[in-house]
N, C-alpha and C positions, 0 to 999 in steps of 0.2 A: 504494500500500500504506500502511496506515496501523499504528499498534501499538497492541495494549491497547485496542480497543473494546468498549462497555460491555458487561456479562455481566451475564445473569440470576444468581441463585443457585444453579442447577441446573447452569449453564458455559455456556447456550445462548444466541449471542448478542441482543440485546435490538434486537428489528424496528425497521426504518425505515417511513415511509407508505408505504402499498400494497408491501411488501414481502412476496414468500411464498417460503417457506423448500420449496427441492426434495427435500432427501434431506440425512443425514447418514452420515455411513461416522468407524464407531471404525478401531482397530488401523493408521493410516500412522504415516512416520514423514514430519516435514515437514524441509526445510533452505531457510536461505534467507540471503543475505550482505547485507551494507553496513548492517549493522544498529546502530545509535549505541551505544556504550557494551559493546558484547559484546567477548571477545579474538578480533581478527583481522578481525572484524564478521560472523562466519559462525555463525550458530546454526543448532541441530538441535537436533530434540525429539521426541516421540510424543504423540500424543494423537486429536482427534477432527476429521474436515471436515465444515462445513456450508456448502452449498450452497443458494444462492437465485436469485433472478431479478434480483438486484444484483449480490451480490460472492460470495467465496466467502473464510470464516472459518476459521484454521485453530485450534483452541481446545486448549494444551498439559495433559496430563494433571498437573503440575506445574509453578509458574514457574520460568525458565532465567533465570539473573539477574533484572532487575524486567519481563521480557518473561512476559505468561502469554498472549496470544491474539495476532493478526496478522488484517490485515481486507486483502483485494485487490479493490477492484470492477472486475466483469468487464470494464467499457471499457477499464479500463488496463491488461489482460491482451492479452500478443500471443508470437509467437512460440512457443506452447503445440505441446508435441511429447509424443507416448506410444512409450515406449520397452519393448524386450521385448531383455533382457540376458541373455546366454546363463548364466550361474552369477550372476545379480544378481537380485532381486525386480523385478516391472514396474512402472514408474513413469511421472509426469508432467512433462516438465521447461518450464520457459519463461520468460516477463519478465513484469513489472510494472512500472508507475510508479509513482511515490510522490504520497500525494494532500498536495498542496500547500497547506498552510496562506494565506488570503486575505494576508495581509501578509507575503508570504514573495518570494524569488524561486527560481524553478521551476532554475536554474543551481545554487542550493544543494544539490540534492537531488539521486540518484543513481539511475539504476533498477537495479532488485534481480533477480535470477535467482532462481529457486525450484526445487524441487524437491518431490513427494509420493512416497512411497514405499510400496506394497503389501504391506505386511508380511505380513497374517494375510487369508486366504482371497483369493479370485478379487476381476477389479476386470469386469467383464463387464455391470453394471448401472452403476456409476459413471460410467465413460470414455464409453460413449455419448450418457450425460445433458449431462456435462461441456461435451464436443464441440458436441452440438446446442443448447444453451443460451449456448455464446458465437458461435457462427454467428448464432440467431435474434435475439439483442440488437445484434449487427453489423449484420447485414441490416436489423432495425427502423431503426437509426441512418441507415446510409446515405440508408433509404425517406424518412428524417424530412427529412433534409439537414442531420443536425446534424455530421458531418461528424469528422473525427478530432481536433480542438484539442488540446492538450497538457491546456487546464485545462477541460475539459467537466466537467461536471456529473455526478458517477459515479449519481444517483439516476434520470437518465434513462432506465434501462433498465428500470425499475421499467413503464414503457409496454410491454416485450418481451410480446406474447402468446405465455403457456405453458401452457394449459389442453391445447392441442391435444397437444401433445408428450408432457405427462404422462400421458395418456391412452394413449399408444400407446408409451411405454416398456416397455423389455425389462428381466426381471426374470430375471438370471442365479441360479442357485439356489447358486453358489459362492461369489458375492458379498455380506456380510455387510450390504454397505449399506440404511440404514434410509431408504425411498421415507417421505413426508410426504403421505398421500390426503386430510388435512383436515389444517389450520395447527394446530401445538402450540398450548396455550395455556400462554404465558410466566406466570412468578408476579406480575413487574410488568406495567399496561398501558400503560407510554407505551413511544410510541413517537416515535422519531428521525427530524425533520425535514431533518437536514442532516450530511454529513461534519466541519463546523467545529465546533469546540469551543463548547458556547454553556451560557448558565445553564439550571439544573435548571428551571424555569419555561418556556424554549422549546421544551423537548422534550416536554411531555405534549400 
């Protein structure tokens, strides 16, 4: 998990190479803990998920302290659970890793639990996409042999084929989530080579 990855001006995170964005869903509510500098290190917010064939961005409708987005790629997602609470909204719960800084070490950093929360209409088109799209990035992984490492490469999933999938997703009509049939076009065009912080000149 990474915090604060770059945003267009619209709020829509700003693409990586060969990245394509699956679907966006307004109206969650996200929570997510061990977050630097929050009280308790547990934050919660609402705002908007987007969803791609990398990670999955949660973009807060207002910054929560100096937090305003949160970036999870899907390799470092595991333990993902959908849950149906009998007097609770349905939700997503599960882990992430934290993407580790190149001169960091991986013992500094804690992995985080998450949470997404269904606030406002059905999740019926979401959860399936969700599901099948960290299945098919796993399964491509495995195919590859790149295998589970702690510090892999969160862009490698960006080789997931999802043409097929997109094609044959289910489109709940209670779920508000917005399906992406052709790539938005962002207001900037560069796009992000890498997770690591790098000058404005490596990233177009």
């Amino acid at each position: 998990m990474a915090l604060n990855p770059q945003l267009c001006p619209s709020g829509m995170p700003v693409p990586f190479m060969n990245e394509m964005f699956v679907l966006a869903r307004d109206g969650v509510e996200f929570e997510v803990d061990k977050i630097p500098g929050m009280h308790g290190g547990h934050l919660k917010a609402k705002g908007t998920v987007y969803l791609s064939n990398i990670r999955m961005v949660f973009v807060s409708n207002k910054p929560v302290g100096n937090c305003t987005a949160f970036d999870m790629p899907l390799l470092y997602v595991h333990g993902e659970k959908f849950n149906q609470p009998i007097f609770f909204c349905n939700n997503i719960s599960g882990l992430v890793e934290p993407v580790v800084p190149e001169n960091q070490h991986r013992a500094l950093y804690s992995t985080h639990s998450f949470k997404i929360l269904f606030k406002e209409g059905g999740c019926g088109t979401f959860v399936p996409l969700f599901f099948n799209l960290i299945n098919s990035v796993r399964q491509y992984n495995q195919q590859s042999g790149l295998g589970a490492e702690p510090r892999l490469d969160p862009l490698q999933a960006a080789q997931t084929p999802v043409d097929e999938m997109m094609r044959h997703a289910y489109v709940d009509p209670n779920d508000p989530t917005r399906i992406f049939l052709q790539q938005p076009t962002p207001e900037s065009q560069l796009r992000r080579r890498t997770y690591q912080p790098q000058p404005v000149e490596h990233t177009i």
